[in-house]
Backbone as a ProteinNet text record, in pm:
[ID]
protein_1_A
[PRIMARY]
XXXXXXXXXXXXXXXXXXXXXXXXXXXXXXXXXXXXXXXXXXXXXXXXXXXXXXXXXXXXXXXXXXXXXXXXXXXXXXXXXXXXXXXXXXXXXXXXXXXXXXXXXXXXXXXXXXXXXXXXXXXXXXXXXXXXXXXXXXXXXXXXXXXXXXXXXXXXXXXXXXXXXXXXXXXXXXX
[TERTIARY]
9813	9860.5	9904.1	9961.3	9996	9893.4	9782.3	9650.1	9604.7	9568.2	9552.5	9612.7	9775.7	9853.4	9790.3	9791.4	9790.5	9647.8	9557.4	9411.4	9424.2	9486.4	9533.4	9563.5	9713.4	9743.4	9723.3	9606.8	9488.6	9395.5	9355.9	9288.9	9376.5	9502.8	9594.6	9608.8	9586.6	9615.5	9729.3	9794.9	9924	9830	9811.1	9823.1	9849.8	9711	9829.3	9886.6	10022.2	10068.1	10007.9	9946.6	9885.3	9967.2	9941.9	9980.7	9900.2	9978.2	9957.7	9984.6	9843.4	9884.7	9843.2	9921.6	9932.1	9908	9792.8	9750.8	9827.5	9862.7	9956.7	10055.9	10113.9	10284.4	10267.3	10139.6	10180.9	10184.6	10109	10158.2	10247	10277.7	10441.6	10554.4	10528.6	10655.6	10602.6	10479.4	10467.2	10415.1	10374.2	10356.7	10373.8	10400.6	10437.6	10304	10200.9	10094.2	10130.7	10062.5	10099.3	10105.4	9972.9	9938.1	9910.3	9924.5	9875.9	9791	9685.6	9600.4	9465.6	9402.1	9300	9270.1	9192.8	9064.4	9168.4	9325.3	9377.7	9417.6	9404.8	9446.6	9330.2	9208.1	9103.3	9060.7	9114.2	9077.1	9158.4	9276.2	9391.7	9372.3	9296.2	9219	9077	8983	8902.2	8783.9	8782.5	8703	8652.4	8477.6	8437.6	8382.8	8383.2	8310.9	8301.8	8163.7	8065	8098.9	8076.1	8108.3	8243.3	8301.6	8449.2	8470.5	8564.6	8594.7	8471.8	8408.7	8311.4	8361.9	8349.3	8416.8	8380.9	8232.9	8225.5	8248.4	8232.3	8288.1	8432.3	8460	8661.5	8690	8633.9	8680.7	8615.3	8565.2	8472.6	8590.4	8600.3	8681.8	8838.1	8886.1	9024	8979.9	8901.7	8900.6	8894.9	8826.3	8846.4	8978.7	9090.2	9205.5	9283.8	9258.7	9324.7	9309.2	9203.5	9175.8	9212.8	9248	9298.9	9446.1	9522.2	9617.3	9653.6	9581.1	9607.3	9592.4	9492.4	9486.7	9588.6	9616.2	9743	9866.7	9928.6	10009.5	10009.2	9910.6	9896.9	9944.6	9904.9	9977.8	10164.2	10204.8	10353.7	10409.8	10327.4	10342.3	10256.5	10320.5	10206.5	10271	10180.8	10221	10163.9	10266.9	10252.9	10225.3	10140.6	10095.3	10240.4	10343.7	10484.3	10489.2	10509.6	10510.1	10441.5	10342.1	10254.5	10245.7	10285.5	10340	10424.6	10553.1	10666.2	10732	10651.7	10622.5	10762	10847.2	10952	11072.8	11057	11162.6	11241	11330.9	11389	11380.3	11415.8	11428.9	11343.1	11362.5	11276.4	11150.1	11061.3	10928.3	10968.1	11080.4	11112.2	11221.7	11278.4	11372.7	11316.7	11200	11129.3	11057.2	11007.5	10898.6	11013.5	11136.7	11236.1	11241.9	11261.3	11315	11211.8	11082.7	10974.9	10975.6	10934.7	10916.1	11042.9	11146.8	11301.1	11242	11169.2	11137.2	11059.4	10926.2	10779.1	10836.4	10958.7	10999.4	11057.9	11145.3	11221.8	11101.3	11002.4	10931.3	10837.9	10789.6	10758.6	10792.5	10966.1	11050.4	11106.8	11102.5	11186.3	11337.9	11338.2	11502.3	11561.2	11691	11785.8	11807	11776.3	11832.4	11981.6	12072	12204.7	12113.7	12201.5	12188.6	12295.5	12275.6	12342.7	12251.7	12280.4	12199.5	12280	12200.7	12213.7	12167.6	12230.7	12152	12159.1	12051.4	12037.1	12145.4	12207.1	12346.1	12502	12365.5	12526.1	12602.7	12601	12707.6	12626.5	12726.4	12685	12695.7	12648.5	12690.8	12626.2	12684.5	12640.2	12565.9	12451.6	12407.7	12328.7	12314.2	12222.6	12167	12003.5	11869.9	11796.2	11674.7	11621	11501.2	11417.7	11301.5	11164.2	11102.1	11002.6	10848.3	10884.2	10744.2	10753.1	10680.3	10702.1	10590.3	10611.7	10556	10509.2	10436.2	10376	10361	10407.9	10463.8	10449	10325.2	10381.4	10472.3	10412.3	10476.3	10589.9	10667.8	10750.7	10730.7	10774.6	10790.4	10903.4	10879.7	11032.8	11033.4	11091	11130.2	11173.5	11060.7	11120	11217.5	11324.4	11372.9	11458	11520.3	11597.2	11788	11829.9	11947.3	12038.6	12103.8	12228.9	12373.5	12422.1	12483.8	12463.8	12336.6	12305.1	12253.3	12213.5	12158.4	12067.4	11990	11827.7	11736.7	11642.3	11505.4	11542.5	11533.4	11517.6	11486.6	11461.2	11352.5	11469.2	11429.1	11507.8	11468.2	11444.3	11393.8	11378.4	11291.3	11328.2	11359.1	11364.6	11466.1	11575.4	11630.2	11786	11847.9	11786.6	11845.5	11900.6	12078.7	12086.4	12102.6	12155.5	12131.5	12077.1	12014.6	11939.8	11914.6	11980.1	11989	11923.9	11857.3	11833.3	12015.8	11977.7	12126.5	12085.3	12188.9	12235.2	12203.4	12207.3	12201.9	12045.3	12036.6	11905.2	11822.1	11695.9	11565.6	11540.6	11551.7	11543.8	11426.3	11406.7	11286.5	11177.4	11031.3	10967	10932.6	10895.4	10884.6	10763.8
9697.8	9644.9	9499.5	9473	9295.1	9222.1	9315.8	9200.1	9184.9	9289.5	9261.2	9151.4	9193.3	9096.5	8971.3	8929.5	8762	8742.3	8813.7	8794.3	8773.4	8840.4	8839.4	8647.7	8655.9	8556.4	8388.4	8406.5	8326.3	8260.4	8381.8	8372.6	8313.3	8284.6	8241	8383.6	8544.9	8612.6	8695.3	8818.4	8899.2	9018	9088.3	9219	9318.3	9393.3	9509.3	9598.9	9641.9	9737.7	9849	9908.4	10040.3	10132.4	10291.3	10368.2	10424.2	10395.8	10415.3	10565.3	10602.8	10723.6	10627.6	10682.3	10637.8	10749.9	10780.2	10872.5	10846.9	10706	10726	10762.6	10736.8	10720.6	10914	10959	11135.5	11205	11171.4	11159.7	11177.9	11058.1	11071.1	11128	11178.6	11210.7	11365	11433.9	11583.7	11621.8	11535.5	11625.1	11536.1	11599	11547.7	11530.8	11459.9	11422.6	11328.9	11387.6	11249.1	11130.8	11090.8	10929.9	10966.2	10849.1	10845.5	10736.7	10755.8	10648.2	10744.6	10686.5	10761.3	10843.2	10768.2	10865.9	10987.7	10998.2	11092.3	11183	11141	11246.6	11346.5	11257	11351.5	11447.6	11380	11495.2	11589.3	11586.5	11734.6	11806.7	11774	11859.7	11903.1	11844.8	11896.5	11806.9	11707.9	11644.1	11505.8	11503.8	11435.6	11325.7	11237.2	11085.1	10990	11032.7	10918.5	10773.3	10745.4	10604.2	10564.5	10467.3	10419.8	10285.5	10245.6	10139.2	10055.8	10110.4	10111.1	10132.5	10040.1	10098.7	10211.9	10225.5	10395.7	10510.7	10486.8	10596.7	10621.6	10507.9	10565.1	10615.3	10551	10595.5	10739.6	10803.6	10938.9	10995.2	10925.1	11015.9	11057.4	10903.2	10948.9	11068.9	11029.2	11151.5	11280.4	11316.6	11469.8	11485.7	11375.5	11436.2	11425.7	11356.3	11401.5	11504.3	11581.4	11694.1	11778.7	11775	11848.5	11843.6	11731.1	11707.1	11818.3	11810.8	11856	12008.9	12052.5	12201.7	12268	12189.8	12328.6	12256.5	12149.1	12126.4	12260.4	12292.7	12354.3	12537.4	12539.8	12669.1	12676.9	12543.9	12640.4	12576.7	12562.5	12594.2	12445.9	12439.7	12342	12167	12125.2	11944	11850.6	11779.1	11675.5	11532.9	11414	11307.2	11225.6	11258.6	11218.2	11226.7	11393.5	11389.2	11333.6	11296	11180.5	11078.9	11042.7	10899.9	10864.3	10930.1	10935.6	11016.3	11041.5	11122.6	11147	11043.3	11004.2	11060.3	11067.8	11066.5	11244.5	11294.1	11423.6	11515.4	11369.8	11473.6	11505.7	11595.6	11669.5	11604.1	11635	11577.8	11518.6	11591.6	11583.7	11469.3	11423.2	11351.4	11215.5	11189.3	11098.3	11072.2	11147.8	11131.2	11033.4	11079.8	11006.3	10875.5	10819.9	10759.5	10653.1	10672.3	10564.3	10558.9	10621.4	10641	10538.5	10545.4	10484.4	10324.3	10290.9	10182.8	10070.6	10199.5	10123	10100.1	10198.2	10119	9946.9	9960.1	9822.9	9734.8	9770.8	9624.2	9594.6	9681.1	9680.5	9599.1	9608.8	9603.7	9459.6	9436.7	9324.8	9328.7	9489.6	9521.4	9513.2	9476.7	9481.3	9659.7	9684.8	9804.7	9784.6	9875.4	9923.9	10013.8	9994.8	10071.3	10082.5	10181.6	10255.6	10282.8	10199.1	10152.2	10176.7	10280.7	10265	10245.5	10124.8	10030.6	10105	10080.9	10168.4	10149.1	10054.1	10073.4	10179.7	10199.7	10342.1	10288.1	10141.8	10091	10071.2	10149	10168.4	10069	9999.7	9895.6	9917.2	9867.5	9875.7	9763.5	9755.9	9650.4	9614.8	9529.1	9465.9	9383.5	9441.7	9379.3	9382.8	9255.1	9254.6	9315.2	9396.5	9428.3	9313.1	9318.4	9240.3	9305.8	9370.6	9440.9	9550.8	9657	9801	9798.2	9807.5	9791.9	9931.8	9919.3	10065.4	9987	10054.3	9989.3	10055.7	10132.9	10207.2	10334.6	10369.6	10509.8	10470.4	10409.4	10386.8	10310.6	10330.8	10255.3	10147.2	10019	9906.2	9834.4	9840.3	9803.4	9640	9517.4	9417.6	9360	9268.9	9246.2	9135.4	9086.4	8952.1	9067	9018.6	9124.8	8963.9	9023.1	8967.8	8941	9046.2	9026	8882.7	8897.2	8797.8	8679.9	8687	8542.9	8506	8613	8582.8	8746.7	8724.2	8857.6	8893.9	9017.4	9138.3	9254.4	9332.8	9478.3	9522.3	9646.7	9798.1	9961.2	9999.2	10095.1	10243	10260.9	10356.6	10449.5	10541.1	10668.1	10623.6	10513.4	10497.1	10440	10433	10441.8	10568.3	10517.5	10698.6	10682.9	10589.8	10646.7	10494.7	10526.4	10429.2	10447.9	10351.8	10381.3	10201	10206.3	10110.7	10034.9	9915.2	9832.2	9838.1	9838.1	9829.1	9677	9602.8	9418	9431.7	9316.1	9287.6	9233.2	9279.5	9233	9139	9065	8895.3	8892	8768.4	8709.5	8664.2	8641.7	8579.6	8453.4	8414.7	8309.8	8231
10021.3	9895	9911.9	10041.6	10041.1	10044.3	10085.5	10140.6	9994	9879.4	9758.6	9688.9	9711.4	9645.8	9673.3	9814.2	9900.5	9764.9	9771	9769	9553.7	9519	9371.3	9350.4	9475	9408.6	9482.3	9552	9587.1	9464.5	9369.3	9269	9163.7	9162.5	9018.8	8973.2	9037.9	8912.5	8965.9	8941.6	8936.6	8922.1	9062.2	9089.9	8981.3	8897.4	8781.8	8899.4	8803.3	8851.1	8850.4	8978.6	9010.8	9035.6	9039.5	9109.9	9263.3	9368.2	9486.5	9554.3	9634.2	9689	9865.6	9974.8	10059.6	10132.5	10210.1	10320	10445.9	10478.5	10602.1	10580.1	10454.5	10406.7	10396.2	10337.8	10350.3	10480.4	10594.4	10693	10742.8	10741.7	10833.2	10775.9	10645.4	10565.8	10575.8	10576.7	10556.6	10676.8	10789.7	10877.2	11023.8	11144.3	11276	11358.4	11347.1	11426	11495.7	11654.4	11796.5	11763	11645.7	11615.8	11464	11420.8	11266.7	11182.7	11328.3	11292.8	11203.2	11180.9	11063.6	11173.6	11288.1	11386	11412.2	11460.9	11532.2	11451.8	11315.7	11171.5	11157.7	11161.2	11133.7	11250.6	11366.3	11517.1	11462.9	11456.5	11402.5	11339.5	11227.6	11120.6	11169.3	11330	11372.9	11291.2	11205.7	11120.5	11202	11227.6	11282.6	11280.5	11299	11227.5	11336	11350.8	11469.7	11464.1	11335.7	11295.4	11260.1	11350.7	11319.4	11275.7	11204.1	11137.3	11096.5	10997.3	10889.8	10783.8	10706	10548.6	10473.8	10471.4	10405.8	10490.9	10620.5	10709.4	10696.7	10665.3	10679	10564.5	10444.6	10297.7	10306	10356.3	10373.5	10454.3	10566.8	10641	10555.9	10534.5	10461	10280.9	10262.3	10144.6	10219.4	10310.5	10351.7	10409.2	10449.5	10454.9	10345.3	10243.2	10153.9	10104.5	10089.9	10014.8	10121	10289.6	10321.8	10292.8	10297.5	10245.1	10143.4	10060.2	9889.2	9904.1	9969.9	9965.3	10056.4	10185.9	10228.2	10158.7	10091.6	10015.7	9860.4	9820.3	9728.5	9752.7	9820.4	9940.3	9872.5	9906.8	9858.8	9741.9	9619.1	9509.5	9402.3	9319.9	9214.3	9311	9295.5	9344.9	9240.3	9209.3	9075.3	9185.4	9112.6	9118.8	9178.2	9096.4	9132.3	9252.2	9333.1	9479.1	9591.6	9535.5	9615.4	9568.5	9502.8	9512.9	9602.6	9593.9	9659.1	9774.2	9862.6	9934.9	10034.9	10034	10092.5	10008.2	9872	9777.1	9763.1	9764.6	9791	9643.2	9580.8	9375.1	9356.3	9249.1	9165.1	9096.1	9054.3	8997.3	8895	8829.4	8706	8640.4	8794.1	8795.8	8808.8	8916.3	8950.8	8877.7	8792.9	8630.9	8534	8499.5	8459.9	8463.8	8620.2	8688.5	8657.1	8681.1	8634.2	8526.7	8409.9	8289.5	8284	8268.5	8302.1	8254	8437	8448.8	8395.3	8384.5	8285.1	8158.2	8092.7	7986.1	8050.7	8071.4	8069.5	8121.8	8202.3	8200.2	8110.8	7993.8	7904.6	7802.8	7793.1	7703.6	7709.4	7835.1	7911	7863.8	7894.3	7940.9	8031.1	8041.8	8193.2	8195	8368.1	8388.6	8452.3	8394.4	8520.1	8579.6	8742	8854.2	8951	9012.4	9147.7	9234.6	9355.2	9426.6	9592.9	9644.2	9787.7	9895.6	9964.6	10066.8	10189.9	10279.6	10419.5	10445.4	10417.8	10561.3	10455.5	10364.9	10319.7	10205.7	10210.4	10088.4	9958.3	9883.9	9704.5	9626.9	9571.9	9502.5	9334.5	9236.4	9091	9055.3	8994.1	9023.3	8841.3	8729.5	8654.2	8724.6	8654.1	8706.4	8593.5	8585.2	8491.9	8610.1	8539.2	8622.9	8610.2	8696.6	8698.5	8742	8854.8	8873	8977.6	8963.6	8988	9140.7	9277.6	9387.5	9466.1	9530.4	9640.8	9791.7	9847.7	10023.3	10105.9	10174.6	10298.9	10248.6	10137.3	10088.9	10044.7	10028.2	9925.7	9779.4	9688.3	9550.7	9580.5	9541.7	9540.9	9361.7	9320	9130.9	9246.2	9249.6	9244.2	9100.7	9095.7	9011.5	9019.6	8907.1	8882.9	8901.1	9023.8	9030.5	8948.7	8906.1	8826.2	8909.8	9009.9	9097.3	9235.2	9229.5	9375	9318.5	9167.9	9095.4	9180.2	9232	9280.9	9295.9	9316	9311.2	9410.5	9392.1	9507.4	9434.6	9584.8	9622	9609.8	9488.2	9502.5	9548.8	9679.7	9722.7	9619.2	9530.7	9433.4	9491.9	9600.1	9677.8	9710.8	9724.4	9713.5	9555.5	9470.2	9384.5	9320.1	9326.5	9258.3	9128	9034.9	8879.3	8865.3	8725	8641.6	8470.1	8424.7	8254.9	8197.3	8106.7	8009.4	7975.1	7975.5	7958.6	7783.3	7744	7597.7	7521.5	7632.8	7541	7504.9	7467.4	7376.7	7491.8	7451	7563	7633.8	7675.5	7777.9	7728.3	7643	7574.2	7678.4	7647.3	7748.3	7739.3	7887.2	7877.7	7816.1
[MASK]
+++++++++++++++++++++++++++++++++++++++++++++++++++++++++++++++++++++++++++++++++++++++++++++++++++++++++++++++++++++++++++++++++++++++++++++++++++++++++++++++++++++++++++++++

């Protein structure tokens, strides 16, 4: 996704916001393989491919683990688009469906969100942000944004955010 970005904004243009499914990021978050490089994913699953680092060989190879992915995931019970997205994230489908929905409004809207926000090192802080653009990283989601507290942009890890509501003031006009 950065190499897109660089390559986007090479061209003068802004990356749309996609939704990202990340085969390494499911990986390391659903299962304990020695390596988690494509070739050592597909040995584990016993899946063979003569040809390496070839672009249609790999996109071949990574689709048969996703669909292995998907079928013993399906085994212990229904899996929403949500959970792979967020493969990292602990809440509910239903919460995380929220939580974006939440978001794609305000950047829609060019609303400020409140937030509760917790940083790896544990400390909670409350934070207004105007949102700016909704990111996919190595299996995580980040809501870049205009924070109001630091009077500069920053990354908000969407699994450490714990609450998030639409701010009440009026929309920040565009530019």
């Amino acid at each position: 996704m950065r190499f897109l970005r660089h390559e986007f904004k090479l061209a003068h243009q802004q990356l749309p916001s996609l939704a990202v499914v990340d085969t390494l990021a499911l990986s390391q978050a659903w299962y304990r393989f020695p390596h988690n490089s494509l070739q050592a994913i597909a040995e584990s699953f016993g899946l063979s491919n003569a040809v390496r680092h070839r672009a249609l060989a790999d996109v071949l190879t990574t689709w048969q683990i996703w669909q292995r992915f998907m079928a013993e995931r399906d085994i212990n019970g229904p899996l929403t688009l949500t959970h792979v997205m967020h493969p990292h994230d602990r809440r509910s489908a239903a919460e995380l469906e929220l939580l974006t929905t939440t978001m794609h409004t305000a950047l829609d809207t060019r609303q400020r969100l409140f937030l509760r926000y917790k940083a790896s090192n544990a400390e909670e802080t409350q934070r207004t942000v105007l949102p700016l653009e909704l990111q996919y990283e190595r299996g995580h989601a980040y809501l870049r944004a205009y924070c109001h507290m630091r009077q500069d942009e920053r990354h908000f890890r969407l699994d450490r955010i714990v609450e998030l509501e639409l701010s009440r003031d009026d929309p920040v006009p565009s530019d």
